[in-house]
N, CA, C and O atoms as a GROMACS GRO file, in nm:
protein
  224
    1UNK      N    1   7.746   7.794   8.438
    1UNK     CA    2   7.739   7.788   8.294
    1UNK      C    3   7.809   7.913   8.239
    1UNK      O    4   7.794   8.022   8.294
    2UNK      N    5   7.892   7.894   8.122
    2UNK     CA    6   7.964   8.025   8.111
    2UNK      C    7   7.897   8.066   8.009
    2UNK      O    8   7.854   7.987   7.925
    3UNK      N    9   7.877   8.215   8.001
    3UNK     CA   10   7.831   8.322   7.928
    3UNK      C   11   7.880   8.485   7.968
    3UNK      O   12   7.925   8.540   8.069
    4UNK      N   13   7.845   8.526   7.829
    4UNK     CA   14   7.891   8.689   7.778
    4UNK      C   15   7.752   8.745   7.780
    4UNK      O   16   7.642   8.689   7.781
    5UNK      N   17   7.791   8.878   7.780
    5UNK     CA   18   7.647   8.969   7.779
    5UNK      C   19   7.731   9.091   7.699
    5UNK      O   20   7.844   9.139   7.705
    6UNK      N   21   7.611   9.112   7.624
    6UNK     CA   22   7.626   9.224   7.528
    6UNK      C   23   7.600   9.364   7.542
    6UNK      O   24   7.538   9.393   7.644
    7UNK      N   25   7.632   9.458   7.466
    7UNK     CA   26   7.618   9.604   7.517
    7UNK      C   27   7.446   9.626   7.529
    7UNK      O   28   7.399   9.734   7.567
    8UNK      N   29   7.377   9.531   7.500
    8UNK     CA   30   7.232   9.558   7.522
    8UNK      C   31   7.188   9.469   7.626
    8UNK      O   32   7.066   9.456   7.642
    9UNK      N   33   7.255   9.414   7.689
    9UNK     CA   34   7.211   9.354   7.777
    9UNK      C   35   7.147   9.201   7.767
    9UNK      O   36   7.085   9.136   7.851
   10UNK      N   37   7.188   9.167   7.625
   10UNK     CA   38   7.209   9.031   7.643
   10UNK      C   39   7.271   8.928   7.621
   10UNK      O   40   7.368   8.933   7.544
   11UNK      N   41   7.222   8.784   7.695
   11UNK     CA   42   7.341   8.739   7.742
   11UNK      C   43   7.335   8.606   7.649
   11UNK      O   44   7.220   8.565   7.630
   12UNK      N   45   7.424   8.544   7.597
   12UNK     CA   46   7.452   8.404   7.522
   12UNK      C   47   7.531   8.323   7.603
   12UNK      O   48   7.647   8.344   7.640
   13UNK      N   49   7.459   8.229   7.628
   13UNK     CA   50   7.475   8.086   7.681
   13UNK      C   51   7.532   7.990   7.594
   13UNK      O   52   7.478   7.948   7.492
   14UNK      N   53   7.673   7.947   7.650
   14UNK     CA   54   7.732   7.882   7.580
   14UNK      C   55   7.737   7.754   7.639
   14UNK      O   56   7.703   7.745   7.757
   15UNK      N   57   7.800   7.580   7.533
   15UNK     CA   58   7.740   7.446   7.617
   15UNK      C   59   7.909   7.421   7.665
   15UNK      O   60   8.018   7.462   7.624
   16UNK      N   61   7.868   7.342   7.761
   16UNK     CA   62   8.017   7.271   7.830
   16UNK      C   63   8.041   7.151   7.740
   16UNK      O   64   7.993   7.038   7.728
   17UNK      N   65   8.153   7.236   7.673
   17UNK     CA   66   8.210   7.096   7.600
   17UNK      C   67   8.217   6.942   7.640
   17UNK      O   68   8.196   6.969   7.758
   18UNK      N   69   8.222   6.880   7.641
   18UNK     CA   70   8.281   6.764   7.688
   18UNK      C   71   8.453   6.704   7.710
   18UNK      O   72   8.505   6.756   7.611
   19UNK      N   73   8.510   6.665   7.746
   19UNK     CA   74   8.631   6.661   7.739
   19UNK      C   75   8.646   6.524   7.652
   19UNK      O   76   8.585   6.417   7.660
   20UNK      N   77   8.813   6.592   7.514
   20UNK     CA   78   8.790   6.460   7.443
   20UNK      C   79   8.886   6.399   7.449
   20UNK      O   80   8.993   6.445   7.489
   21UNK      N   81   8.860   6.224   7.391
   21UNK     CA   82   8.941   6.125   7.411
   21UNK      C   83   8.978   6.105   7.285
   21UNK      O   84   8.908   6.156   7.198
   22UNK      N   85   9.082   6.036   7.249
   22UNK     CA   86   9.117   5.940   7.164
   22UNK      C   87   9.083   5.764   7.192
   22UNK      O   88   9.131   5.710   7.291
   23UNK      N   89   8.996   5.686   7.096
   23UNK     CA   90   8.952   5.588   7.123
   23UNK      C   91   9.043   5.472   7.078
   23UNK      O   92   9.119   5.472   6.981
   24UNK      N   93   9.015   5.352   7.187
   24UNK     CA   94   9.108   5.268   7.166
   24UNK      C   95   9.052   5.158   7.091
   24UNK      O   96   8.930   5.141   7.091
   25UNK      N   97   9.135   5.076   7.022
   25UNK     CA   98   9.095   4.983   6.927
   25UNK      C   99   9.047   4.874   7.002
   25UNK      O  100   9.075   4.875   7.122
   26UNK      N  101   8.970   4.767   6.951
   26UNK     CA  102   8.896   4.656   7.012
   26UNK      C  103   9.022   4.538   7.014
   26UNK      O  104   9.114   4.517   6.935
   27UNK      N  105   8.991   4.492   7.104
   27UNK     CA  106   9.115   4.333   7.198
   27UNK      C  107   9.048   4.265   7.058
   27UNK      O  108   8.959   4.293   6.978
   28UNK      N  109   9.144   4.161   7.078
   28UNK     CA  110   9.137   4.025   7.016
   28UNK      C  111   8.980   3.942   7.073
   28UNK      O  112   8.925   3.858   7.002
   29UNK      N  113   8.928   3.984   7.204
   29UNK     CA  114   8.832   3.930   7.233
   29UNK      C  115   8.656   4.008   7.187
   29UNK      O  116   8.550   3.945   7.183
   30UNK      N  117   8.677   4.177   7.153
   30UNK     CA  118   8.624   4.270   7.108
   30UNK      C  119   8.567   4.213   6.930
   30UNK      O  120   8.458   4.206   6.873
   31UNK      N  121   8.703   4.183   6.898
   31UNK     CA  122   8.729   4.144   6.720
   31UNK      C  123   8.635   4.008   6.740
   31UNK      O  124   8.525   4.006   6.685
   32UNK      N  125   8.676   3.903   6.813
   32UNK     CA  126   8.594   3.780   6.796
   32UNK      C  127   8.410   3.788   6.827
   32UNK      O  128   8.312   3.727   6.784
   33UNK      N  129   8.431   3.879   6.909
   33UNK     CA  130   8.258   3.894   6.922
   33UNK      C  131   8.191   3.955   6.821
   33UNK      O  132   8.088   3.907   6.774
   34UNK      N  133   8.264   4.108   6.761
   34UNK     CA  134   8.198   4.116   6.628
   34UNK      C  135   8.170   4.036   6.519
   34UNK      O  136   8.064   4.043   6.457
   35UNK      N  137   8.295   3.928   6.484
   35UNK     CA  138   8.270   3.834   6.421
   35UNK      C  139   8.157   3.729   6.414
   35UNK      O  140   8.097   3.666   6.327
   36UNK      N  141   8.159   3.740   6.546
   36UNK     CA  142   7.994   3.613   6.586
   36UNK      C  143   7.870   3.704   6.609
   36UNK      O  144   7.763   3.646   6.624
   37UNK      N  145   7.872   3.809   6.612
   37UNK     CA  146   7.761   3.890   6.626
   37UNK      C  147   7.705   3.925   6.436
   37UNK      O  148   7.590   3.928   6.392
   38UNK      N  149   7.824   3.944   6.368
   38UNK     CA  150   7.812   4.009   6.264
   38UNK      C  151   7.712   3.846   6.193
   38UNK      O  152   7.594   3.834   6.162
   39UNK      N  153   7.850   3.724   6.191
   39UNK     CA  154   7.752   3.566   6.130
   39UNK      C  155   7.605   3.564   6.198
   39UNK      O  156   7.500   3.522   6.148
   40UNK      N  157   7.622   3.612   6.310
   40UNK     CA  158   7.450   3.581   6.339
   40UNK      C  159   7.362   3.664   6.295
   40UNK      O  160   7.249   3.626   6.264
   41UNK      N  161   7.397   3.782   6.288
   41UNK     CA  162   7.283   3.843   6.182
   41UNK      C  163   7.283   3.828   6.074
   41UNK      O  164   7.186   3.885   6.024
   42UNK      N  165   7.359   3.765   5.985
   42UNK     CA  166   7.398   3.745   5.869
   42UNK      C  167   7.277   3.651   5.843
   42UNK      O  168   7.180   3.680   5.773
   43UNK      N  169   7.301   3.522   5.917
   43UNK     CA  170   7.186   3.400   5.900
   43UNK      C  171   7.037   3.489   5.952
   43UNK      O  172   6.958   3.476   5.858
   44UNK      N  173   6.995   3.541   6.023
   44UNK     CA  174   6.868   3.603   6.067
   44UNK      C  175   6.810   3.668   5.944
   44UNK      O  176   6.696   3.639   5.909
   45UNK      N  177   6.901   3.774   5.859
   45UNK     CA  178   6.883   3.811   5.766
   45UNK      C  179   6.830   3.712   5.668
   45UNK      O  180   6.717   3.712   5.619
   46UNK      N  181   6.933   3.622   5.646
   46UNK     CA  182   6.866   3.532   5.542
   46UNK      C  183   6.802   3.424   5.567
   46UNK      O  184   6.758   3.344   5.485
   47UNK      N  185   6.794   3.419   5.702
   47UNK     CA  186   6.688   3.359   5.731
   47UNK      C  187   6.535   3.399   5.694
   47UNK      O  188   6.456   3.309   5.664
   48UNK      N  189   6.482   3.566   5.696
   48UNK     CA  190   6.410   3.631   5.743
   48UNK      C  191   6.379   3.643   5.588
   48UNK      O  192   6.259   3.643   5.562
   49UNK      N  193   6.462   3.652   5.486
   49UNK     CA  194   6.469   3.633   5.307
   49UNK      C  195   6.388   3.535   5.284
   49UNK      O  196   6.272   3.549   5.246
   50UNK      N  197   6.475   3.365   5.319
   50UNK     CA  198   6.370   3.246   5.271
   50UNK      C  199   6.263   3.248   5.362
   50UNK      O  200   6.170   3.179   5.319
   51UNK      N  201   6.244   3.291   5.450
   51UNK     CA  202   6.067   3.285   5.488
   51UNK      C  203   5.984   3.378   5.403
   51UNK      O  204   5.870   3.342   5.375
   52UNK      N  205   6.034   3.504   5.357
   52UNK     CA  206   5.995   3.627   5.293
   52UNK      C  207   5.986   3.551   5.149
   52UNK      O  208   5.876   3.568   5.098
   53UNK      N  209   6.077   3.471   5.069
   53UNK     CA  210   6.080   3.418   4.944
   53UNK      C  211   5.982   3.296   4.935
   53UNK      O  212   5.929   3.268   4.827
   54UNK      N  213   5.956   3.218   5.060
   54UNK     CA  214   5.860   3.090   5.093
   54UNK      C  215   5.722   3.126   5.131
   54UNK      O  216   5.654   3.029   5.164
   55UNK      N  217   5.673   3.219   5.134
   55UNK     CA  218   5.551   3.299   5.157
   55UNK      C  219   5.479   3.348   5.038
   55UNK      O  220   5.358   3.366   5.026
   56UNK      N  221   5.572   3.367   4.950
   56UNK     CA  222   5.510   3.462   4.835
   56UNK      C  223   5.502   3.395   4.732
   56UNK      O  224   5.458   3.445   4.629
   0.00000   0.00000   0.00000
């Protein structure tokens, strides 16, 4: 772990960065799953509304 020490004798602990990336955009197959992930919560949601609106 790398660290400095000071004229009094103490020492600061520094964190190991991580090494960074640049992220890559989602495939055509990435894009279609959000799409069907996103409609299905969409209906759950409003699904979860008219039971919430049919209750009360």
């Amino acid at each position: 772990m790398p660290y400095t020490t000071e004229e009094d004798g103490l020492i600061n602990n520094f964190a190991v960065e991580p090494k960074v990336y640049t992220a890559e955009p989602p495939n055509k197959t990435q894009k279609r799953n959000y799409i069907v992930w996103g409609a299905l919560a969409a209906v759950l949601v409003a699904g979860v509304l008219a039971i919430a609106v049919a209750a009360s």
